[in-house]
C-alpha positions as CSV (number, residue, x, y, z in Angstrom):
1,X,34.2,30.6,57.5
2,X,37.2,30.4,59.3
3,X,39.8,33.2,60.2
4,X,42.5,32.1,57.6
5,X,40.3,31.7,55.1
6,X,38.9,35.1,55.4
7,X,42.1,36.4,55.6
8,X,42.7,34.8,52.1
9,X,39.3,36.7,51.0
10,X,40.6,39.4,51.8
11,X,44.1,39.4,50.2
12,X,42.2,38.3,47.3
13,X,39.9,41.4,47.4
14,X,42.9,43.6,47.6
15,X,45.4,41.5,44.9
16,X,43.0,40.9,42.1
17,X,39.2,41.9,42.8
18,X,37.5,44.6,43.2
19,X,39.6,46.5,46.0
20,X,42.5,45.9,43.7
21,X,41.8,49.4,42.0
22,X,41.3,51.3,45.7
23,X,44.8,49.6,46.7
24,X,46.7,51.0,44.1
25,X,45.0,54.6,44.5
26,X,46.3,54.2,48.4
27,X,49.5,53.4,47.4
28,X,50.0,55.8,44.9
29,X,48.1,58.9,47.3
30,X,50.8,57.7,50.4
31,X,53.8,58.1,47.6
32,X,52.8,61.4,46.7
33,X,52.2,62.1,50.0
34,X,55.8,61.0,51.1
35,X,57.1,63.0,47.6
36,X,56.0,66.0,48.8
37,X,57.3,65.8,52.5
38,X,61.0,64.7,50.8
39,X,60.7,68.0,48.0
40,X,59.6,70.3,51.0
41,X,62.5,69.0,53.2
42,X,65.2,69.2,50.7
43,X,64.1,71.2,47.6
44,X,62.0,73.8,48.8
45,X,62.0,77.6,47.5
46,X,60.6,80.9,48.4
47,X,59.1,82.9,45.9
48,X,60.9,83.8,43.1
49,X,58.5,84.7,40.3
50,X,57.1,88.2,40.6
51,X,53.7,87.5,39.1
52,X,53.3,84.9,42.5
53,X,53.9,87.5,44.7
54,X,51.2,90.1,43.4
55,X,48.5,87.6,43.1
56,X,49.7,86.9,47.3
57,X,49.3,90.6,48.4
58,X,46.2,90.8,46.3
59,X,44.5,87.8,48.1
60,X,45.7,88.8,51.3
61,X,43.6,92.6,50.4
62,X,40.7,90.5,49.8
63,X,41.1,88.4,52.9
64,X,41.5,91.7,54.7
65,X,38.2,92.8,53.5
66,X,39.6,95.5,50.9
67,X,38.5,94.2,47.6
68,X,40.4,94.1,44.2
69,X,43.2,96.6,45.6
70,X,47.1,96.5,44.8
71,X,50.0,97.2,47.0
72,X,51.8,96.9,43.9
73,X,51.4,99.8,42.1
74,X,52.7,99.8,38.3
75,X,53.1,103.6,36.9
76,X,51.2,102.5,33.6
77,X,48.0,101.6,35.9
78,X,48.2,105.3,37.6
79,X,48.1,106.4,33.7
80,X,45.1,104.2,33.3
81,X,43.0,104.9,36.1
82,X,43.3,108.6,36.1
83,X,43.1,108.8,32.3
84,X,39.9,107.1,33.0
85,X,39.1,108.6,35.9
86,X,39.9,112.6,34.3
87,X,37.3,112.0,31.2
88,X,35.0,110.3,33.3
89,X,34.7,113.1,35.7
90,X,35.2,115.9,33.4
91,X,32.1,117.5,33.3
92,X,31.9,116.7,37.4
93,X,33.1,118.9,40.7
94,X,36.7,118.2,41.1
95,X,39.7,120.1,42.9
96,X,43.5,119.5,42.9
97,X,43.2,117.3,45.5
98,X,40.9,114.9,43.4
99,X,42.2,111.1,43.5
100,X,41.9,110.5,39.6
101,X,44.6,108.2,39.8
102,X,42.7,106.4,43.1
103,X,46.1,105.6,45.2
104,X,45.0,107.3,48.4
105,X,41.7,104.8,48.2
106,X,43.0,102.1,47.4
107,X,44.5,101.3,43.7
108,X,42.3,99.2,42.3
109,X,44.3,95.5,40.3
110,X,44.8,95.5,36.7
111,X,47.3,93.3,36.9
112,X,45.8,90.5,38.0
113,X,42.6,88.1,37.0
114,X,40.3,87.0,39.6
115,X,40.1,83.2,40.1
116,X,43.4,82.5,41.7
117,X,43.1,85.2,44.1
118,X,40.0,84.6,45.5
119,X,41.0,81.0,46.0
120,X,44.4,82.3,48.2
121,X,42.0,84.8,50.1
122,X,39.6,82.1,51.0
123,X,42.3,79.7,52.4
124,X,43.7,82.9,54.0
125,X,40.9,83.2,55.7
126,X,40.3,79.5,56.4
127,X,43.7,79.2,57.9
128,X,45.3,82.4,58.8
129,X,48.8,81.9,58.3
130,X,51.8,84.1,60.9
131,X,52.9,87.0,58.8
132,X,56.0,88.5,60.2
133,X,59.2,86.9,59.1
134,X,61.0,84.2,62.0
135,X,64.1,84.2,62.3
136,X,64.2,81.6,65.7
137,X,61.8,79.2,65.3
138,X,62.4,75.4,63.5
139,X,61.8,74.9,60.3
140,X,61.4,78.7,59.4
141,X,64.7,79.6,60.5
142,X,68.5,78.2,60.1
143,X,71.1,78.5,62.0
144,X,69.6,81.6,63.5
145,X,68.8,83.1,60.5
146,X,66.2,83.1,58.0
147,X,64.6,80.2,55.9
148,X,61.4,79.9,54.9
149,X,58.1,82.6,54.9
150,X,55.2,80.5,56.5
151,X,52.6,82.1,54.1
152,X,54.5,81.3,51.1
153,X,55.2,77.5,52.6
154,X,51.0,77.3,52.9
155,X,50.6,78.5,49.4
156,X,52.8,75.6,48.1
157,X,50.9,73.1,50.7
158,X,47.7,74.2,48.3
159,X,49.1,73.7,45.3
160,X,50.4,70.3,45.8
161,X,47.1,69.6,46.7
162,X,46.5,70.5,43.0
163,X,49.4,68.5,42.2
164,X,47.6,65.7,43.3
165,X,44.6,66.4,41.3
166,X,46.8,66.4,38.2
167,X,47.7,62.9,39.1
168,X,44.1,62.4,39.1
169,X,42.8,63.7,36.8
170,X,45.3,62.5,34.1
171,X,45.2,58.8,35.4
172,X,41.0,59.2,34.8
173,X,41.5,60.4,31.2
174,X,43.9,58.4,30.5
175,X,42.1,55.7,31.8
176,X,39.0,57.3,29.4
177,X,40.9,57.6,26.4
178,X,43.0,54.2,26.4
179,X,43.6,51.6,29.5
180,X,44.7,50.9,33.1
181,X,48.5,50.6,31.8
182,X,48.2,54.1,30.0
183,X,46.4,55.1,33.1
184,X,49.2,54.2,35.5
185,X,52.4,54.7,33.4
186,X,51.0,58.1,32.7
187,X,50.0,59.3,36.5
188,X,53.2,57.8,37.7
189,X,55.1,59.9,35.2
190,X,53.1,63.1,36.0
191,X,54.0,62.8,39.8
192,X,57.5,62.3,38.7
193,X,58.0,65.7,36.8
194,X,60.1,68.0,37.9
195,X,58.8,70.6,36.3
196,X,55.1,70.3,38.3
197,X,57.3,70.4,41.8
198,X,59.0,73.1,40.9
199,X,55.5,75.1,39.9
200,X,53.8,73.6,42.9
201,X,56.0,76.1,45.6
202,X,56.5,78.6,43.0
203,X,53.3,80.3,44.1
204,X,51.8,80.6,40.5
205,X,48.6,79.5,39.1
206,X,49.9,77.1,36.7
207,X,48.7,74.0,38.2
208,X,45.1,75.3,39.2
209,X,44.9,76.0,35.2
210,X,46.3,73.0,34.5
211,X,43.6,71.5,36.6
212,X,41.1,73.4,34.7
213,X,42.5,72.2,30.9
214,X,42.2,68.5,32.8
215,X,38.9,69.0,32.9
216,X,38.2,70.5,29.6
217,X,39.7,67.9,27.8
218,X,37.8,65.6,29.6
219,X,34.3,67.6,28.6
220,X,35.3,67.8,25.1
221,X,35.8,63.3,25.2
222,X,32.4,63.7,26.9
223,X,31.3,65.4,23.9
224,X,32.8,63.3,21.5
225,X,31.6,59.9,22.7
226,X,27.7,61.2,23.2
227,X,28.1,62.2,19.8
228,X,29.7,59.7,17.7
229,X,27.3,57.3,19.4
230,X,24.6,59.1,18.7
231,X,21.9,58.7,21.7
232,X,19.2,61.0,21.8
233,X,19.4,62.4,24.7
234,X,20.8,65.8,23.6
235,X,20.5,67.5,26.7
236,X,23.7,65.9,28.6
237,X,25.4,66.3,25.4
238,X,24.7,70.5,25.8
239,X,25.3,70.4,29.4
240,X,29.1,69.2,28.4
241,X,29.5,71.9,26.3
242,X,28.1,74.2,28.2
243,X,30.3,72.9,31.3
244,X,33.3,73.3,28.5
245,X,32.7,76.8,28.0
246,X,32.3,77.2,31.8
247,X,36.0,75.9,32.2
248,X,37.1,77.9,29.7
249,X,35.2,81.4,31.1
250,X,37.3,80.1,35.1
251,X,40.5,79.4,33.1
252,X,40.2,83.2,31.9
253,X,39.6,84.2,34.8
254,X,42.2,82.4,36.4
255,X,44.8,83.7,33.6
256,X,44.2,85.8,30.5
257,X,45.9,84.3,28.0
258,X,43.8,80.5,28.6
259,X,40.9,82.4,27.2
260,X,42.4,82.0,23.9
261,X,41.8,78.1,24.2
262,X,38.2,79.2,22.8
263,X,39.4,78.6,19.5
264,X,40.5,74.9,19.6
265,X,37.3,74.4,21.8
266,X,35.1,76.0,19.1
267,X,36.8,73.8,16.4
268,X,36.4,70.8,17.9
269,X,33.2,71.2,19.1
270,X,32.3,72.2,15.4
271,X,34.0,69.1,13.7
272,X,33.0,66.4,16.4
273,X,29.9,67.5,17.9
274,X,27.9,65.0,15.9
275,X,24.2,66.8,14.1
276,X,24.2,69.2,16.7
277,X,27.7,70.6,16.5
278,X,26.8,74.2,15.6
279,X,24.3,74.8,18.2
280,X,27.4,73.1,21.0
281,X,29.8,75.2,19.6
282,X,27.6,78.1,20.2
283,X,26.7,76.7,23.7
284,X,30.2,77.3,24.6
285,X,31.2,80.3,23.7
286,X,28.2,81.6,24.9
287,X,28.7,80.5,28.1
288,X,32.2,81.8,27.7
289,X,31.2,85.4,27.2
290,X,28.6,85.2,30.0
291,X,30.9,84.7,32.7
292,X,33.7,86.8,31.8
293,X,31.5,89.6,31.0
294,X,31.0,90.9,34.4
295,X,34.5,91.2,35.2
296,X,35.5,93.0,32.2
297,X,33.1,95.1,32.4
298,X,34.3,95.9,36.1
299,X,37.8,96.3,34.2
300,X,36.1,99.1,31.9
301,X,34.3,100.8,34.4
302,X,37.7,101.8,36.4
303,X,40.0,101.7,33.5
304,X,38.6,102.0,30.0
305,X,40.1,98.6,29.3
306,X,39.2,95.7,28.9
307,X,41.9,93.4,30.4
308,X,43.1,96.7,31.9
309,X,47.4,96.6,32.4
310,X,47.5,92.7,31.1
311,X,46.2,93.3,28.1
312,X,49.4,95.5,26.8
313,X,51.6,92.4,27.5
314,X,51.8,92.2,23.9
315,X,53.4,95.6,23.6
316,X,55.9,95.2,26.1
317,X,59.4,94.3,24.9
318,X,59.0,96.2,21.8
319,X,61.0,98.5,20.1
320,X,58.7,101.3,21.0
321,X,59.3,99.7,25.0
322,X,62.2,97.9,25.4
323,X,62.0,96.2,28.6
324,X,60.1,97.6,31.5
325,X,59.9,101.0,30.1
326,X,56.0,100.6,28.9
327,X,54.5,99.7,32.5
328,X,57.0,102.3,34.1
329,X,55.5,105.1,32.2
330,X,53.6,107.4,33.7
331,X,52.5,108.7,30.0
332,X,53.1,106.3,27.1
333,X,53.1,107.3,24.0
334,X,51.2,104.4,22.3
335,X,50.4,105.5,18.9
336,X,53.5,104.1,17.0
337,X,52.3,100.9,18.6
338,X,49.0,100.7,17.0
339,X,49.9,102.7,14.0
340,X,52.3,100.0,13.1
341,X,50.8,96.9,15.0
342,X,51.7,94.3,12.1
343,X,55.2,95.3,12.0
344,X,55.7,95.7,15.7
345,X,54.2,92.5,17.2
346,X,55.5,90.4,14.1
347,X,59.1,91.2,14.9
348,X,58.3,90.2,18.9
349,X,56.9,87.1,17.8
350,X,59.6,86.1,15.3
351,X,62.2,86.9,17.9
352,X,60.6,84.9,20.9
353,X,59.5,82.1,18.4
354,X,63.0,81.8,18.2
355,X,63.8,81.3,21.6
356,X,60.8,78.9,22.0
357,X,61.4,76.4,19.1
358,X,64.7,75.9,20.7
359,X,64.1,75.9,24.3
360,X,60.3,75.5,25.4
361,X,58.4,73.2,22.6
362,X,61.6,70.6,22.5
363,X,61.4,70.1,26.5
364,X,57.7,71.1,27.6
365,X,57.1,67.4,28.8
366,X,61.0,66.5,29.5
367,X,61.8,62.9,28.2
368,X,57.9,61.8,27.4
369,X,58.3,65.1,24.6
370,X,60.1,62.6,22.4
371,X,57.5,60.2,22.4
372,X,54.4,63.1,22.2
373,X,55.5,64.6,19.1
374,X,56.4,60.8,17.8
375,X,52.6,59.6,18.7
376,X,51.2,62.4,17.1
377,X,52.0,60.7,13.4
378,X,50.9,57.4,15.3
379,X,47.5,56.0,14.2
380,X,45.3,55.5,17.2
381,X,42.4,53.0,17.2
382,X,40.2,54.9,19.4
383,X,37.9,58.0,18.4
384,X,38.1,59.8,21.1
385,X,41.9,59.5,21.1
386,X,42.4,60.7,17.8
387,X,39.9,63.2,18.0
388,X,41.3,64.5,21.6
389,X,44.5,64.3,19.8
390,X,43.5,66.8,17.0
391,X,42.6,69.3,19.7
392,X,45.8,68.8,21.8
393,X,47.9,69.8,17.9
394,X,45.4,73.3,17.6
395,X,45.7,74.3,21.1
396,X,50.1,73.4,20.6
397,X,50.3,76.5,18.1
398,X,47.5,78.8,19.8
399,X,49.4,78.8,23.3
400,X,53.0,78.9,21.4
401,X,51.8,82.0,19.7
402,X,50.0,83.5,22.4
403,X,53.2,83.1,24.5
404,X,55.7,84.3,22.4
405,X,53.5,87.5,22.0
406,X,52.8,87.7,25.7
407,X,56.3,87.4,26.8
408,X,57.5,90.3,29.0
409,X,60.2,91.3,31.4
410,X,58.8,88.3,34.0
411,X,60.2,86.0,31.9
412,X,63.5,86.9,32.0
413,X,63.7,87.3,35.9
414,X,62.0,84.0,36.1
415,X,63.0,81.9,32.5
416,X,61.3,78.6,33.5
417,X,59.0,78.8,36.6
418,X,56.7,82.0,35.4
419,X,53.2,82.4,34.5
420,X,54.2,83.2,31.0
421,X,54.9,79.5,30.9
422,X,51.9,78.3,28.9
423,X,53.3,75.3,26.9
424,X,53.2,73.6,30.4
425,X,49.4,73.2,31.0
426,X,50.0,70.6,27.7
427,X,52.2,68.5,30.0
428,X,49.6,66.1,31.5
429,X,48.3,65.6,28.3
430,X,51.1,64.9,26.1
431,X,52.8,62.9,28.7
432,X,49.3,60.6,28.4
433,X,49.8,60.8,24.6
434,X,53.6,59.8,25.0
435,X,52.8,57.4,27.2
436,X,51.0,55.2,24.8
437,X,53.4,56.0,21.9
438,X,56.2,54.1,24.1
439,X,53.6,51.1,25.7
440,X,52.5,51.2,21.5
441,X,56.5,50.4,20.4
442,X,56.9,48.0,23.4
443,X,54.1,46.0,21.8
444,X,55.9,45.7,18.8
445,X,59.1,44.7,20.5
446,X,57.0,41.2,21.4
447,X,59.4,41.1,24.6
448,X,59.0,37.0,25.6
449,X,59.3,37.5,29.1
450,X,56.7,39.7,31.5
451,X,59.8,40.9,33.4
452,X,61.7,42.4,30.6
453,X,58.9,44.3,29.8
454,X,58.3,45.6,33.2
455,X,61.7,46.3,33.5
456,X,61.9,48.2,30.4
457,X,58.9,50.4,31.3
458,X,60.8,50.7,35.1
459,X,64.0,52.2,32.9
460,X,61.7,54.9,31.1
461,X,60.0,55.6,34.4
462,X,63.9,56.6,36.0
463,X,65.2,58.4,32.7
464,X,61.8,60.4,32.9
465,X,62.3,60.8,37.0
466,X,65.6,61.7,36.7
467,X,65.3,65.4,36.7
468,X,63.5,65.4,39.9
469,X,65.9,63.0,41.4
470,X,68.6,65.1,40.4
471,X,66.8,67.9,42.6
472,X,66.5,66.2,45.7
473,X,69.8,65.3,45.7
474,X,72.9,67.0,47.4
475,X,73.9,69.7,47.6
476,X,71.0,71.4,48.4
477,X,70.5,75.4,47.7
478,X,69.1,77.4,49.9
479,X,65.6,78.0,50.3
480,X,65.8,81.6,50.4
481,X,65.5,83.5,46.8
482,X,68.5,85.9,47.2
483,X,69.4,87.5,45.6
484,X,67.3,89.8,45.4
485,X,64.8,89.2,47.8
486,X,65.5,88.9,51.7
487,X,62.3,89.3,53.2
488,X,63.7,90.3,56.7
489,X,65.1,93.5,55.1
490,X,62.1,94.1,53.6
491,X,59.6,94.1,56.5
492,X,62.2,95.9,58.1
493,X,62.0,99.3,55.9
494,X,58.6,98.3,55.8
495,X,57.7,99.1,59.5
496,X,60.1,102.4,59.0
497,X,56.6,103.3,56.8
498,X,53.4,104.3,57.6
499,X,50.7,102.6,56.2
500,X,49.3,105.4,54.3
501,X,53.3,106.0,52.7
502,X,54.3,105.4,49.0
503,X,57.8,103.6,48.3
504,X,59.5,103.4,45.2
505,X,61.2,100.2,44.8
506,X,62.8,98.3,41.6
507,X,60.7,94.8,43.7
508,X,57.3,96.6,44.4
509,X,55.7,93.2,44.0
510,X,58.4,91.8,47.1
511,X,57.8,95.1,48.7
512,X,53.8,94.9,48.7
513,X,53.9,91.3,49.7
514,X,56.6,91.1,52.6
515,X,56.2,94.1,53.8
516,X,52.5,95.1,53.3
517,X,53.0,98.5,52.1
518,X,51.6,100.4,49.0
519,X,54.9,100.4,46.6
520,X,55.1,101.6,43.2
521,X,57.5,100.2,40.3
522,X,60.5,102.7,40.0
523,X,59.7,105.0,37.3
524,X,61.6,105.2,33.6
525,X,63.2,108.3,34.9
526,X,65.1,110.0,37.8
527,X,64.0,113.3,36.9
528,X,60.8,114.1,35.1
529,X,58.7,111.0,35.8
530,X,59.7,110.1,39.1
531,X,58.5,114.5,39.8
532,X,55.1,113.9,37.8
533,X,54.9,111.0,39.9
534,X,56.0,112.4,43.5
535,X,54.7,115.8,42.9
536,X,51.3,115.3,41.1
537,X,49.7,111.7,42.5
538,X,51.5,111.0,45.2
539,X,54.9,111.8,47.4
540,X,57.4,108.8,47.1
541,X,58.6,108.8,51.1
542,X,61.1,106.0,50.5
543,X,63.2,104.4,47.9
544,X,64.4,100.8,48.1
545,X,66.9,99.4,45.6
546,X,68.0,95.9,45.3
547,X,71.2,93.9,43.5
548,X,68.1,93.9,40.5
549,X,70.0,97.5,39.7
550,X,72.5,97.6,41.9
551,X,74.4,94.7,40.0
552,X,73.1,96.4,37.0
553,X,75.8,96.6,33.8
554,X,78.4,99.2,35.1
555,X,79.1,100.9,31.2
556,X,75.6,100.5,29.6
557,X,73.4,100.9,32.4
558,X,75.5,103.5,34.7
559,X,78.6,104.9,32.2
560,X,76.4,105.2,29.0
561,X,73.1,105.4,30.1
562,X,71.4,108.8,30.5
563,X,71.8,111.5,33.0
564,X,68.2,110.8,34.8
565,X,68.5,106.6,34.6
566,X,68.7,104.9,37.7
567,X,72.1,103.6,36.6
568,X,73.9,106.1,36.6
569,X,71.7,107.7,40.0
570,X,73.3,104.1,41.5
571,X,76.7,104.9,40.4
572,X,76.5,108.5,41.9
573,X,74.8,108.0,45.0
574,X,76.4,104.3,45.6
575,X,80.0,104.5,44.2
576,X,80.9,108.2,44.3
577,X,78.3,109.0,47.3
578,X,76.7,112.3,46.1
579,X,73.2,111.5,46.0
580,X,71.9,114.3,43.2
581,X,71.0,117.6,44.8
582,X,67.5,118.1,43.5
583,X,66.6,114.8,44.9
584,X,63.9,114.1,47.2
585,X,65.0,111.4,49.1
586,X,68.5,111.6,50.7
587,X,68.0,110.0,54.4
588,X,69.8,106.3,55.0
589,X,70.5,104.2,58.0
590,X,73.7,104.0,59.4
591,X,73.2,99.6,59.5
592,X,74.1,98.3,56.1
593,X,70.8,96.2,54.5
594,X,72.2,92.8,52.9
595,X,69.7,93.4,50.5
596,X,70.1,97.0,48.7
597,X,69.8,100.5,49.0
598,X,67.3,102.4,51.3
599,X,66.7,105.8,51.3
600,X,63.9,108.0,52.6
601,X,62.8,111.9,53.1
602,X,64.1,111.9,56.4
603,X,65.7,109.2,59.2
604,X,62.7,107.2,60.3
605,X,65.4,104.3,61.9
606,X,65.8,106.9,64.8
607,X,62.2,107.1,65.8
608,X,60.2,104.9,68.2
């Protein structure tokens, strides 16, 4: 054969035959490649969501060889553990000195669940990252200041990895569920939302879960097909559902509040598991409530609880706690809460249902939303569409309710980008389902010309782009998150401390991470709290404010609010410069911070 016409082969191959596939999978990899080295360039952010931050400092403990321990300290925790800790032990040897509340040993997490951790410590480990802050070299630095935190900029590098495996995975179900047009259109618009970027350098383990419900839908089509066609081997049909109660047990794991997805999965598996749909159902959830067992039981034996500090989320933002003033107490008073739950948590959830009909559910998947809640009334000719349909409408009012319940005081330092986010993992999914609501309404249009309906497809493509667009272009904000966070301030107070030191700080999660030192949440109080906390668990040797109070509101935080609030401490020790006289803490350095106000029990600046 000659040259040219092997050439032609080959071109042939690539256009139209079998490498055609492979080609476009190339092309598509190398443009989210080039995505991701344009949104780094130009649109990159340091961590702003608080939740990111703790799961960081946790992995980094585990990388470090310390287990399950938290830098971040919440007040509400200490209650838990030594509660625990005090009953536990009460018929034991103890003395004064007795660590009930375990913060000399190590504070055990809470806070967080163990999947995404582990994953940070292992890549931690696999590629240890530079810690201290740099202010001089490229990239990290500008204009001789600081930019960008290298182990924050690794942690995004992961999940846009994940990113990736979105695009994947929703192109294969896609592809499952419908055809190669769906398939494409639907990846394409994936990669394009804004949204996903904007989680995939927030820290947060939203696309990892997103990942996981990927792959749980595509178990439960697995499901559907061996059962509606009926073959007889009934063993791959139970390894599916075992495998989908697998994905459910990591997607716990990974984040509480996915573990309520075992009741769409149940459902489903009960209405379209064919003869056997019981006994898959029951496969499931028992392979649910294998794996999660061990770690809630770990939860119990340290804290009595079973989700330990997570599983109050519900009770946060209450009357009872408005705010932050539940996981800053050092002892709650939680019997009104259970005395009236019905009342209590009905109010939460009609008043952040409120907020989420208008905000959230209308724009979960941007544009493609218009079209997913339009497809839903749409008839579909395939099964396994409609059925994986019926699931995607019972998980829609599961995760609304469990996120308008779960909503706490995260979610209004971080609105959009927080873990709390849970109508999100839906995206890949309803943009497939949107998707082929709009290529369903082109059909119909009987457009004469291939062109016109490529081009019309290219328009919905840049409408649905358009918010990313609109993010990489000028001007562009700075990387840094501040205020309140300025990481070079914070490792700089940080090294003041010795390692076996307790600060107070209004950012313990910013504190633990940047500057690697145990940091507890500032306490309800001034007065009482703060003393049962510095005189009975541990001392407090420093206290670090940021603009989080400091910009707080001047007549209802500082005027009106109460003698011991740290309001009105701000006011007093910032504004009129008489720091109370029965307070602890009354050291600062003589350098202003740009970042808030440090002081400590005595002036630590001054010695080598």
């Amino acid at each position: 054969m000659k040259i040219s016409e092997r050439v032609q082969a080959v071109i042939y191959t690539l256009e139209v035959g079998r490498g055609a596939p492979w080609l476009r999978a190339l092309a598509l990899t190398a443009a989210i490649v080039a995505l991701a080295v344009l949104y780094d360039s130009l649109a990159y952010h340091n961590f702003s969501a608080p939740e990111a931050m703790d799961a960081a400092q946790v992995a980094r403990n585990l990388a470090n060889g310390q287990g399950f321990t938290t830098e971040f300290i919440r007040p509400f925790s200490i209650y838990l553990v030594d509660k625990y800790n005090r009953a536990a032990l009460a018929d034991g040897l103890t003395t004064n000195a007795t660590d009930f509340a375990q913060v000399y040993s190590g504070h055990p997490d809470l806070a967080n669940p163990p999947v995404y951790p582990l994953v940070l410590a292992g890549f931690m480990k696999a590629w240890p990252p530079e810690w201290r802050v740099q202010t001089k070299k490229p990239f990290w630095s500008l204009n001789g200041g600081f930019a960008r935190y290298e182990p924050e900029f690794r942690i995004a590098l992961l999940n846009q990895v994940l990113l990736m495996a979105v695009v994947a995975l929703t192109f294969f179900l896609a592809r499952m569920l419908f055809d190669w047009q769906a398939a494409w259109l639907s990846a394409v618009l994936v990669l394009g939302s804004d949204a996903l970027w904007k989680f995939s350098v927030s820290g947060l383990s939203t696309l990892l879960l997103i990942v996981i419900f990927l792959l749980l839908a595509i178990c439960l089509a697995k499901v559907e097909i061996l059962a509606r066609e009926g073959k007889k081997d009934s063993q791959k049909i139970f390894i599916f559902a075992l495998l989908a109660g697998a994905l459910l047990a990591l997607g716990m794991m990974t984040r509480y509040s996915f573990g309520w997805l075992i009741i769409p999965v149940a459902i489903f598996l009960g209405s379209f598991g064919g003869e056997r749909r019981g006994g898959l159902a029951v496969a499931a959830m028992l392979a649910f409530s294998i794996l999660v067992a061990p770690w809630i039981a770990r939860n119990v034996m340290i804290s009595g609880t079973y989700f330990g500090t997570a599983g109050y989320a519900a009770a946060e933002g209450t009357e009872g706690f408005p705010e932050t003033n539940l996981i800053r107490s050092l002892s709650p008073e939680l019997s009104g809460i259970y005395q009236n739950s019905v009342q209590v948590f009905s109010k939460k959830l009609l008043a952040n249902s409120r907020v989420l009909f208008q905000n959230d559910l209308p724009h979960f998947a941007g544009w493609l939303s218009i079209f997913f809640f339009a497809g839903l009334l749409m008839r579909l000719p395939q099964n396994t569409a409609r059925r994986l349909r019926f699931f995607v409408i019972w998980c829609l009012p599961v995760l609304f309710i469990v996120q308008a319940l779960g909503r706490t005081y995260f979610s209004y330092l971080s609105p959009e980008v927080s873990s709390e986010n849970l109508l999100v993992l839906l995206l890949p999914v309803a943009v497939i389902f949107g998707a082929v609501c709009f290529l369903t309404l082109l059909a119909q249009l009987d457009l004469p010309v291939l062109q016109v309906r490529l081009t019309v497809i290219t328009i919905l493509v840049v409408i649905a782009w358009q918010p990313l667009a609109s993010t990489l272009l000028p001007p562009h904000p700075s990387p840094v998150s501040y205020p309140p966070y300025y990481p070079p301030d914070i490792q700089k107070i940080s090294g003041w401390m010795h390692e076996d030191e307790l600060i107070m700080s209004d950012v313990p999660w910013a504190v633990a991470w940047y500057g690697d030192r145990q940091c507890v949440w500032n306490t309800i109080n001034t007065q009482y709290t703060f003393f049962q906390l510095n005189d009975y668990i541990k001392p407090v040797h420093a206290l670090y404010l940021t603009l989080n109070t400091l910009d707080g509101r001047v007549l209802t935080d500082c005027i009106q609010g109460s003698r011991d609030s740290w309001g009105n401490f701000v006011l007093k020790s910032v504004a009129a410069n008489q720091i109370p006289t029965d307070f602890p803490l009354r050291n600062f350095p003589a350098e202003t911070l740009l970042s808030g106000l440090f002081l400590a029990d005595r002036p630590r600046w001054e010695t080598p």
